[in-house]
C-alpha positions as CSV (number, residue, x, y, z in Angstrom):
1,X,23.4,29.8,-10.5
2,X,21.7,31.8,-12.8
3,X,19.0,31.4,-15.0
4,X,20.5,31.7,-18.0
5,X,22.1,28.3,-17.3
6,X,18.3,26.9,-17.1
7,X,19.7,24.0,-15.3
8,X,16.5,21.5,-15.3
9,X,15.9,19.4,-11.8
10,X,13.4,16.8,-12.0
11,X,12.6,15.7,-8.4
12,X,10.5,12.6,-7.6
13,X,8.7,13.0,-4.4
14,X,6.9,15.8,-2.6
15,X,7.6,15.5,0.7
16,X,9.9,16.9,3.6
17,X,13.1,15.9,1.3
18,X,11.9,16.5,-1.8
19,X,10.1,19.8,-0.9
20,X,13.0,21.1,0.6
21,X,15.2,20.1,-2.7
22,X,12.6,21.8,-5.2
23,X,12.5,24.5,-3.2
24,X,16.2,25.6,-2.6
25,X,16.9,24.7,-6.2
26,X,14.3,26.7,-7.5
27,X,15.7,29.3,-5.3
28,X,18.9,29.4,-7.0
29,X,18.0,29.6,-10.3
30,X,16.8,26.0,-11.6
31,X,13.7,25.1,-13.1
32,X,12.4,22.2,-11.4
33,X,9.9,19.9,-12.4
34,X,8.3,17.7,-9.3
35,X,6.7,14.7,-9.9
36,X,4.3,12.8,-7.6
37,X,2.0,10.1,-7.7
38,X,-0.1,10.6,-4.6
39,X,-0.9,13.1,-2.1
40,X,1.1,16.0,-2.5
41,X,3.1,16.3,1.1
42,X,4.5,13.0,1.7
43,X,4.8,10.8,5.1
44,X,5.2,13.2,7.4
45,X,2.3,15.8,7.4
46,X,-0.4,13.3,6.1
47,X,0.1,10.1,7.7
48,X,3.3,10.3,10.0
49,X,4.8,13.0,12.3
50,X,1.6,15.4,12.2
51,X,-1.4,13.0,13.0
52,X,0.3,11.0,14.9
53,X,1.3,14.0,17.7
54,X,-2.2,14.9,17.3
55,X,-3.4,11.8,18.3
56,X,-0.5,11.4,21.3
57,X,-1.6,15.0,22.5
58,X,-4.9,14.2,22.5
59,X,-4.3,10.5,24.2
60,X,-2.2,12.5,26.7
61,X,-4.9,14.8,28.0
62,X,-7.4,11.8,28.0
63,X,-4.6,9.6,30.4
64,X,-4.8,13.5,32.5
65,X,-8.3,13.9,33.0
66,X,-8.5,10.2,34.4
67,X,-5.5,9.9,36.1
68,X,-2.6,12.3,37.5
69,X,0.0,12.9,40.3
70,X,-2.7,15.6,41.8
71,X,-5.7,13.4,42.1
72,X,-5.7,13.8,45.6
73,X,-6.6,17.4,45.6
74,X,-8.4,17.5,42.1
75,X,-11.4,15.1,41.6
76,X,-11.0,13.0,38.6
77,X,-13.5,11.5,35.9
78,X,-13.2,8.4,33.0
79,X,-13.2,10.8,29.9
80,X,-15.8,9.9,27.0
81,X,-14.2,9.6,24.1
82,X,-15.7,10.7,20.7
83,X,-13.0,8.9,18.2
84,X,-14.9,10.5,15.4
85,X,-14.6,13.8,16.5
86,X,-11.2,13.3,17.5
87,X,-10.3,12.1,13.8
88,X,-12.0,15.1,12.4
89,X,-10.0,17.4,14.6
90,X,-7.1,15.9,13.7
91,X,-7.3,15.0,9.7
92,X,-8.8,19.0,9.6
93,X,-5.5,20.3,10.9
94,X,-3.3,17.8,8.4
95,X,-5.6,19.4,5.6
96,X,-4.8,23.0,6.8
97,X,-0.9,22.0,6.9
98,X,-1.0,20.6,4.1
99,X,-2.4,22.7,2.4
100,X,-0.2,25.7,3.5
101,X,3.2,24.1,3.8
102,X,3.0,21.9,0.5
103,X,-0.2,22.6,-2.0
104,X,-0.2,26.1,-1.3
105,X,3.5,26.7,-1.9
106,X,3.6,24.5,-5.4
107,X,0.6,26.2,-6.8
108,X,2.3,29.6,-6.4
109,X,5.9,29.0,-7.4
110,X,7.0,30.3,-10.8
111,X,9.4,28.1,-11.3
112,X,8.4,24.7,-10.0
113,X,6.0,22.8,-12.2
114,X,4.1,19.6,-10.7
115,X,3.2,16.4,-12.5
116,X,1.5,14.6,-10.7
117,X,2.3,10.4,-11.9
118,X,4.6,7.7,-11.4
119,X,8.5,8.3,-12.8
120,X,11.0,5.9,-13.5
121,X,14.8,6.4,-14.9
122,X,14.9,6.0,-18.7
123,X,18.5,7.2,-18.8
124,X,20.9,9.2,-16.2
125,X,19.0,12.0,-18.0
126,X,15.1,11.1,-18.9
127,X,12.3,10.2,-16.9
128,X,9.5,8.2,-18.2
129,X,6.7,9.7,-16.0
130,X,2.8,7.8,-16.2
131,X,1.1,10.5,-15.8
132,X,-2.2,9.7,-13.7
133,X,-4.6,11.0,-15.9
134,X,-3.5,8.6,-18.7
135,X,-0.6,8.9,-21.1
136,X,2.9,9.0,-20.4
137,X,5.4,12.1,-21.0
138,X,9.4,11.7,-21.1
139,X,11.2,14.3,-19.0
140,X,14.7,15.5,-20.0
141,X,16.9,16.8,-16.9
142,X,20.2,17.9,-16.1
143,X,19.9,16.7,-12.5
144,X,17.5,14.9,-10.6
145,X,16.4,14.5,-7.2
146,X,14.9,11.7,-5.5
147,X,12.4,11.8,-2.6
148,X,10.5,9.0,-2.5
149,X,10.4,7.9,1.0
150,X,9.3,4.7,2.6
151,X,5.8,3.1,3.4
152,X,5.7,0.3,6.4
153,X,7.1,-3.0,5.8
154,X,5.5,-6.6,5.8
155,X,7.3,-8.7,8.1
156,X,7.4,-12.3,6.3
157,X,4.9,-13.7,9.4
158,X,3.1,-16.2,8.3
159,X,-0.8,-15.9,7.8
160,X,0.3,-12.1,8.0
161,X,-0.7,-10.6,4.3
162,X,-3.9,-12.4,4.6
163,X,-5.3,-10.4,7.3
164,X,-6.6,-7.0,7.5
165,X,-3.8,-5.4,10.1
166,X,-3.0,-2.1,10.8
167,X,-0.4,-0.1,9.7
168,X,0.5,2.8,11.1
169,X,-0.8,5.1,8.4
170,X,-4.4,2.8,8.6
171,X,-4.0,3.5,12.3
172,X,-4.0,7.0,12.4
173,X,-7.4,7.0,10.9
174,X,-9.1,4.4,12.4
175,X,-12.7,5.5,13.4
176,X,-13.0,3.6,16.6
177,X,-10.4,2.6,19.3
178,X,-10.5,-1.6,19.1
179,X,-11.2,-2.9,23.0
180,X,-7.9,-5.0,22.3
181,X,-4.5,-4.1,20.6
182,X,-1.6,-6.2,19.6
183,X,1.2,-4.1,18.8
184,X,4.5,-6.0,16.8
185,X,7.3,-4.0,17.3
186,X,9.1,-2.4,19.7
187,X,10.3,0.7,17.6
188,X,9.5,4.3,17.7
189,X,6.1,4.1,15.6
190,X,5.0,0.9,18.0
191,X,5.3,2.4,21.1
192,X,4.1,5.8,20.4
193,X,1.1,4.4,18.7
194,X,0.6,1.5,21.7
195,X,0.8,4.0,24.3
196,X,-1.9,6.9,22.8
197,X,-4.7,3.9,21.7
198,X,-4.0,2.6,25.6
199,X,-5.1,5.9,27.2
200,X,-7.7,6.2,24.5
201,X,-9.2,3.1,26.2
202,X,-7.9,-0.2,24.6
203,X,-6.1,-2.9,26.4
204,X,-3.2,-2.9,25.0
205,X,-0.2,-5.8,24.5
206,X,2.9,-5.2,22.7
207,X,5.5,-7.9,21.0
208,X,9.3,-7.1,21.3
209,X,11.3,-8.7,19.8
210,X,14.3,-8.4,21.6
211,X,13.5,-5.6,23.8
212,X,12.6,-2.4,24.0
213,X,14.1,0.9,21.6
214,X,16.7,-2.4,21.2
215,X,19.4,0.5,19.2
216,X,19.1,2.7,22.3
217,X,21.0,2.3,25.7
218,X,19.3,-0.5,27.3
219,X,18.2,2.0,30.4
220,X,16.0,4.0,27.8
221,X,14.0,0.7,26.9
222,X,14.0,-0.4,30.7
223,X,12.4,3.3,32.0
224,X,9.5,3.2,29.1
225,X,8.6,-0.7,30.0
226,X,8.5,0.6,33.6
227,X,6.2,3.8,32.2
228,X,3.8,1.7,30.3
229,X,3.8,-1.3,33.2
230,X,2.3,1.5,35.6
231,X,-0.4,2.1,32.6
232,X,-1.4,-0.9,32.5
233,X,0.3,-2.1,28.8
234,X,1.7,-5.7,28.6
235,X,5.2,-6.1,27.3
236,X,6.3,-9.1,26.0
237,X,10.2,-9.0,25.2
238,X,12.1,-12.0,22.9
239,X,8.2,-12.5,21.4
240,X,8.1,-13.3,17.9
241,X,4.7,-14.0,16.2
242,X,4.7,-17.7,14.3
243,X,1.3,-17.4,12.5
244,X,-1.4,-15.0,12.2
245,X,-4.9,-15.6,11.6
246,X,-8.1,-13.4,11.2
247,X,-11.4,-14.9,12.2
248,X,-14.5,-14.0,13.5
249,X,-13.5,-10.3,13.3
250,X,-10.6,-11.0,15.7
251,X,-6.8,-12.0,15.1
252,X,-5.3,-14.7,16.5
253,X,-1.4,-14.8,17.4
254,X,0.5,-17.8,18.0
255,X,4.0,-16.6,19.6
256,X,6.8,-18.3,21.3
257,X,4.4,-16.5,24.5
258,X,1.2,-18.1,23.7
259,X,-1.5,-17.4,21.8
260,X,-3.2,-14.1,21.8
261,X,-6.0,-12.6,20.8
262,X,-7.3,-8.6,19.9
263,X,-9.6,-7.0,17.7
264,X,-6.9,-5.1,16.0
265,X,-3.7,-5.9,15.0
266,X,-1.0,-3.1,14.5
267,X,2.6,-4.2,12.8
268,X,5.3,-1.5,12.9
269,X,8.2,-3.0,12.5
270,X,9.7,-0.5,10.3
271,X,9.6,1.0,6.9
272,X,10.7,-0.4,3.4
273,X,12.5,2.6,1.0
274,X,10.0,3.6,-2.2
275,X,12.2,2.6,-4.7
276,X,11.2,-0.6,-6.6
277,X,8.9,1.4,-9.9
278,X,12.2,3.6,-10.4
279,X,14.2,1.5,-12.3
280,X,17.5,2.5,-10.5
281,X,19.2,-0.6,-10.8
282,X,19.3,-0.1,-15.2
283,X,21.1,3.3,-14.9
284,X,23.0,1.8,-12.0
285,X,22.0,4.0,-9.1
286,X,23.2,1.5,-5.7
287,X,20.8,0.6,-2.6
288,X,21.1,-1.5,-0.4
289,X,18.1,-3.6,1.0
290,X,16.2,-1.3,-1.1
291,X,17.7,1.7,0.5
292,X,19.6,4.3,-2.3
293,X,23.5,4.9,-0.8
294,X,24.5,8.6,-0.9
295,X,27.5,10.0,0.1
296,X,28.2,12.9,2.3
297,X,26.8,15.3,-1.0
298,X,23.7,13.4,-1.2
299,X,24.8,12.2,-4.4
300,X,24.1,8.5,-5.5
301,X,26.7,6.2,-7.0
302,X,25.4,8.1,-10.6
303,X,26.7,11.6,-10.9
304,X,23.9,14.1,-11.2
305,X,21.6,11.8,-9.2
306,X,21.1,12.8,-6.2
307,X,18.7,11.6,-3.0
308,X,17.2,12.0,0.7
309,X,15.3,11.5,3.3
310,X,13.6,8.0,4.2
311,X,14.1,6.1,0.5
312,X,18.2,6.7,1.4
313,X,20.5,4.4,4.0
314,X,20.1,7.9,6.4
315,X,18.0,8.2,9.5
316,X,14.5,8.4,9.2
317,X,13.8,11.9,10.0
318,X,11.4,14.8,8.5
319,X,14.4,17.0,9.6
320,X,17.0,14.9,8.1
321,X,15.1,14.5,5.1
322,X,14.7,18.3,4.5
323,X,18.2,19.5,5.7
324,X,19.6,16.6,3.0
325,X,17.5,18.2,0.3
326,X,18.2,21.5,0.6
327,X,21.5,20.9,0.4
328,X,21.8,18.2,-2.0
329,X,19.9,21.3,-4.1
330,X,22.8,23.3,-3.3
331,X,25.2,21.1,-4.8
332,X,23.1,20.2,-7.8
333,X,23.4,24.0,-8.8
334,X,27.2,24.3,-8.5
335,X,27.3,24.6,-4.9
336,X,29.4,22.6,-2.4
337,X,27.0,21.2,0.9
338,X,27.5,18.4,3.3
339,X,25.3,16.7,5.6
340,X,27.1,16.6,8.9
341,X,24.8,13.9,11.2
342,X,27.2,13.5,14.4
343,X,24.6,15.7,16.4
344,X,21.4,14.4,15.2
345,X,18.7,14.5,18.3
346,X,15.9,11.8,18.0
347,X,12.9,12.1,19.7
348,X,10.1,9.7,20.7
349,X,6.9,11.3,21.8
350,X,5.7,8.4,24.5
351,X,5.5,9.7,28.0
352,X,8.0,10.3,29.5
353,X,9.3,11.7,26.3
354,X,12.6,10.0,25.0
355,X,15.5,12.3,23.6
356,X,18.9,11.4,22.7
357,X,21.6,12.7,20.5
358,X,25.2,11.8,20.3
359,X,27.1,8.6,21.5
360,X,25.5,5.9,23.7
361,X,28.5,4.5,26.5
362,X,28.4,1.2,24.4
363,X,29.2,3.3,21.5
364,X,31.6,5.7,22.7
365,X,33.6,2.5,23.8
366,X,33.4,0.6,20.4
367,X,34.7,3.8,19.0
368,X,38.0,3.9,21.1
369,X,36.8,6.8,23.6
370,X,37.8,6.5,27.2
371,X,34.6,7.5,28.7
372,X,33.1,8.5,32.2
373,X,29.4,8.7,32.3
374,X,26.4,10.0,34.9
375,X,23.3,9.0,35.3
376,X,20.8,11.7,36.9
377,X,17.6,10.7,38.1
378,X,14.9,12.6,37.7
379,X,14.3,12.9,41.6
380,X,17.1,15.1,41.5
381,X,15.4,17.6,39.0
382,X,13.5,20.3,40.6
383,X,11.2,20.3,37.9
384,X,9.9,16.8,37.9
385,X,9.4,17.3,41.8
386,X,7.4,20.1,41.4
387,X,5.4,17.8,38.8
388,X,5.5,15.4,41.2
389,X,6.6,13.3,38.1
390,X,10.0,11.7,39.3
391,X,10.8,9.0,36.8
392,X,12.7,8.5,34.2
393,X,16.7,9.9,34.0
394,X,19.2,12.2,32.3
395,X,22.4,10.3,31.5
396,X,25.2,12.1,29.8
397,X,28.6,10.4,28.6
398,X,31.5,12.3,28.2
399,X,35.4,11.7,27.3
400,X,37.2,11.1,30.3
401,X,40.4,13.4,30.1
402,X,38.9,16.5,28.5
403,X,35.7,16.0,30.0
404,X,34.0,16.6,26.0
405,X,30.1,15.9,25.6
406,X,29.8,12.6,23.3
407,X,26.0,12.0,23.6
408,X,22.8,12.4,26.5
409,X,19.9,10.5,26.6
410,X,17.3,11.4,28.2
411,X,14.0,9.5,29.7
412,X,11.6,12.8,31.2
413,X,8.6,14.1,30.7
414,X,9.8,17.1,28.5
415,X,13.1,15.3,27.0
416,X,12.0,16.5,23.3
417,X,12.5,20.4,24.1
418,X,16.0,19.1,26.3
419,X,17.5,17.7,23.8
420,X,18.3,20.6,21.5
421,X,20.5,22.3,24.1
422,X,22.7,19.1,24.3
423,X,22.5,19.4,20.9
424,X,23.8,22.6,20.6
425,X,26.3,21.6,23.4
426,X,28.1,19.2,21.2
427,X,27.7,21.1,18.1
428,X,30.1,23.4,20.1
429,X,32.0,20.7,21.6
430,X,31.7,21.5,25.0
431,X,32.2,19.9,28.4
432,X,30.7,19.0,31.1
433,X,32.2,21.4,32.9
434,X,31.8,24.0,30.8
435,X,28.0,23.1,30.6
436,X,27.4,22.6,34.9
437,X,28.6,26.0,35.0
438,X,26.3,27.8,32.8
439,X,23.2,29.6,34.0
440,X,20.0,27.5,33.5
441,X,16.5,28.5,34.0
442,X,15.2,27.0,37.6
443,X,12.4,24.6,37.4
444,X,13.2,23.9,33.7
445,X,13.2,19.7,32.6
446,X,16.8,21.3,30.8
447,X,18.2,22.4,33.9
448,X,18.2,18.6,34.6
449,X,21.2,18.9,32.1
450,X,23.2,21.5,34.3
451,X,22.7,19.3,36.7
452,X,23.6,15.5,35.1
453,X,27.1,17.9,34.3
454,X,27.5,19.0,37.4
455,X,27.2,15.2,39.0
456,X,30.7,14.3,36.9
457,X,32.5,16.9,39.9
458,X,29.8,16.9,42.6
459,X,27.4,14.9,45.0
460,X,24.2,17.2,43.3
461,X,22.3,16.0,46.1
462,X,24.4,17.9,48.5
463,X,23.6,21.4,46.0
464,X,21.4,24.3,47.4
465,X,18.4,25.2,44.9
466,X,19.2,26.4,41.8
467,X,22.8,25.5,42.8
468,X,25.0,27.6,40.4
C-alpha cells in the first residue's frame, strides 16, 4: 500500500494483538490511530505472561534452595522470603518492558497516533471514543482493528462477588504470600500460580473441577497431580465450590469436599473476551459467548472489521494474538494473510514444564486417523538422569501407515524449549522415522524426542548412549 491511499486503521487495544496490527499496518503505508483506555501494553506484559514467569522463576529457585535431587551432597537451608522485594524486582522489570516494547515504540512512530479512552462502533466506519480526559471525539476509518482482550471471569458461585478474591492479575501483586491458598480451577493460570505461592511458603489446596488440564491427554493432568502431591499441594478433583463467604479476614468454602478454609482465595477459572462497551452487536459484528468469530483472515462477520488475540473464539496466546494481528494488518492493506493454527505449541510453566502441540490420541481418533502412539518416560532420557529428575514423559502420536507426526506432549522439566522442534517437525510434516534418525544434541531434554521416535521401531532401552 502506499500512502497516497491514506487508508485510516483505527485499532482498539494496545496489546500483543493489537500492537502487532498497528504496527505492520503502519508499516505498509496506513495511518493508524490506536485507542486505549488503560495501561498501554495489554495482559501480557503487565499483568499476565511477564510477571507471572517472574514470579514462577523466582518460586522455582526458592523450592531449589530448600529442596533438590542433590541434597545429599549440598547442605540445604528454608529460604527467607522478602515478598516486597520480590514484587519490586519483578513490577521494575514489567516497567522496563513495558516501557521499551510498547510506550517507547508508540511515542516514536510517525504514523501511529494514541488516544488514550474508551471506543465503541458508531457505524462500520466511526468510532465514538470517550476520551479519558473528558469529552468525546468521533473517529472516521476505513478499517478497524480490534484488540481488546479478556480480563478473568466471575464464576456464578454463590457468596462469590461479595468477597474480596484474588484474581490472577490481583495475585501477581499481592505484597505478602497468605499462610493458606485455595486455588478454583484447574487451568493453566491456576496451576502455575498454585504451584509458585506453594514454594513461596503457603499451604496450598486447589479445586478441580473435573480434573486436571481437563482439554489435555489425561496423562499430562495425572503427572502434574503426581508433581504437586510430592510438594506438598492438595488436589481436590470433581470439587465444585457451593457458597463462599469472607469472615474474620478468612474465606470460607463449602464444596461437595467439605468445607475449607484460607486466608486467600484465588479463582482462575478462565477469562471473559473485552467486548461488552463496543457496541458490536448494532453494526452486527458476531461473538459468541462474548467471544468475536473471525475467519481464517481475521476478519469479523463485518467486512473491514477485523480482530485478534484473547477478545476472539482463538486460543489464548500472546503469540497467537500477535501473529493474528500482523496479519490481519496485512490483509486490511490489500494484502492476502491466513492464520494457519494446526502447529500451535502451548506451554505451561509449572514444574515439570508442560508442552504440547498437535493432536492428542483421543483426537487424532475423533478425526479419523489410524494412530500408533509411544510413551517415553523420562527415565529413559539421559538428561533427566543426569538431573537426577526422572518424572514426567514424552508421548508422541503419529499416523500409523506413513508413520506422520500428528501431535507430542510432553510432561519434563524443560518441555517449553522441546516443544518448538516438534513444532517445527510437523510444520514439515515429518515422521517418526525421519525424526529418530536425525542427530540430536546428547544430554539435551529434546533429545528425549529422538528418542520417543525411535521407541515406534526399537526397544530404546536396549540403545547405546547417544544411540544414533
Amino acid at each position: 500500500m502506499s500512502h497516497e491511499n491514506n487508508l485510516h486503521i483505527a485499532v482498539i487495544g494496545s496489546g500483543g494483538a493489537a500492537m502487532a496490527a498497528a504496527l505492520k499496518g503502519a508499516e505498509r503505508g496506513a495511518r493508524v490511530t490506536l485507542v486505549e483506555r488503560g495501561t498501554l501494553g495489554g495482559t501480557c506484559v503487565n499483568t499476565g505472561c511477564v510477571p507471572s514467569k517472574i514470579l514462577i522463576r523466582a518460586a522455582h529457585i526458592a523450592h531449589l534452595r530448600k529442596e533438590s535431587p542433590f541434597d545429599g551432597g549440598i547442605s540445604v537451608q528454608r529460604p527467607v522470603i522478602d515478598r516486597a522485594a520480590l514484587l519490586a524486582q519483578q513490577q521494575g522489570r514489567v516497567e522496563e518492558l513495558r516501557d521499551a516494547k510498547y510506550e517507547r515504540i508508540l511515542r516514536g512512530h510517525p504514523a501511529v497516533t494514541v488516544l488514550h479512552g474508551e471506543a465503541r462502533f458508531m457505524d462500520a466506519h466511526q468510532l465514538a471514543v470517550t476520551l479519558t480526559e473528558g469529552g468525546e471525539q468521533t473517529l472516521r476509518f476505513d478499517r478497524a482493528f480490534i484488540g481488546t482482550g479478556a480480563r478473568p471471569a466471575e464464576p456464578p458461585v454463590p457468596g462469590l462477588a461479595d468477597t474480596p478474591y484474588l484474581t490472577s492479575t490481583r495475585a501477581l501483586t499481592l505484597e505478602s504470600v497468605p499462610e493458606r491458598l485455595l486455588v478454583i480451577g484447574a487451568g493453566f493460570v491456576a496451576l502455575e500460580l498454585a504451584q509458585a505461592f506453594a514454594r513461596l511458603g503457603s499451604q496450598v489446596t486447589v479445586l478441580a473441577r473435573s480434573r486436571m488440564l481437563s482439554r489435555e491427554d489425561p496423562a499430562v493432568g495425572e503427572a502434574l497431580e503426581a508433581a504437586f502431591c510430592r510438594e506438598g499441594i492438595q488436589v481436590l478433583k470433581e470439587t465444585q465450590a457451593s457458597r463462599v463467604d469472607y469472615r474474620d479476614r478468612e474465606f470460607v468454602l463449602e464444596t461437595n469436599a467439605g468445607t475449607w478454609r484460607a486466608e486467600q482465595l484465588l479463582v482462575a477459572t478462565g477469562r471473559t473476551p473485552n467486548t461488552e462497551a463496543l457496541d458490536l452487536e448494532s453494526i452486527g459484528v458476531e461473538t459468541a459467548r462474548g467471544a468475536i468469530l473471525v475467519d481464517e483472515h481475521l476478519q469479523t462477520t463485518v467486512p473491514g472489521i477485523y480482530a485478534a488475540g484473547d477478545c476472539t473464539d482463538q486460543p489464548e496466546f500472546v503469540y497467537v494474538a500477535a501473529a493474528g494481528g500482523s496479519r490481519a494488518a496485512v490483509n486490511m492493506t490489500g494484502g492476502e494473510a491466513t492464520l494457519d493454527l494446526s502447529a500451535m505449541p502451548g506451554v505451561l510453566f509449572t514444574d515439570p514444564q508442560v508442552g504440547t502441540v498437535g493432536l492428542t490420541e483421543a483426537q487424532a481418533l475423533e478425526q479419523g486417523f489410524n494412530v500408533e502412539s509411544r510413551v517415553l518416560d523420562l527415565e529413559n532420557v539421559p538428561r533427566a538422569l543426569v538431573n537426577f529428575d526422572t518424572a514426567g514423559f514424552i508421548k508422541m502420536v503419529a499416523e500409523r501407515d506413513s508413520g506422520r507426526l500428528l501431535g507430542v506432549q510432553a510432561v519434563a522439566g524443560e518441555a517449553g524449549e522441546l516443544i518448538q522442534t516438534a513444532v517445527m517437525a510437523l510444520r514439515t510434516r515429518m515422521t517418526v522415522q525421519e525424526i529418530g534418525d536425525e542427530p540430536f544434541p546428547y544430554l539435551t531434554m529434546v533429545e528425549g524426542l529422538k528418542l520417543c521416535a525411535q521407541a515406534f521401531t526399537k526397544d530404546v532401552t536396549q540403545l547405546s548412549c547417544c544411540a544414533g
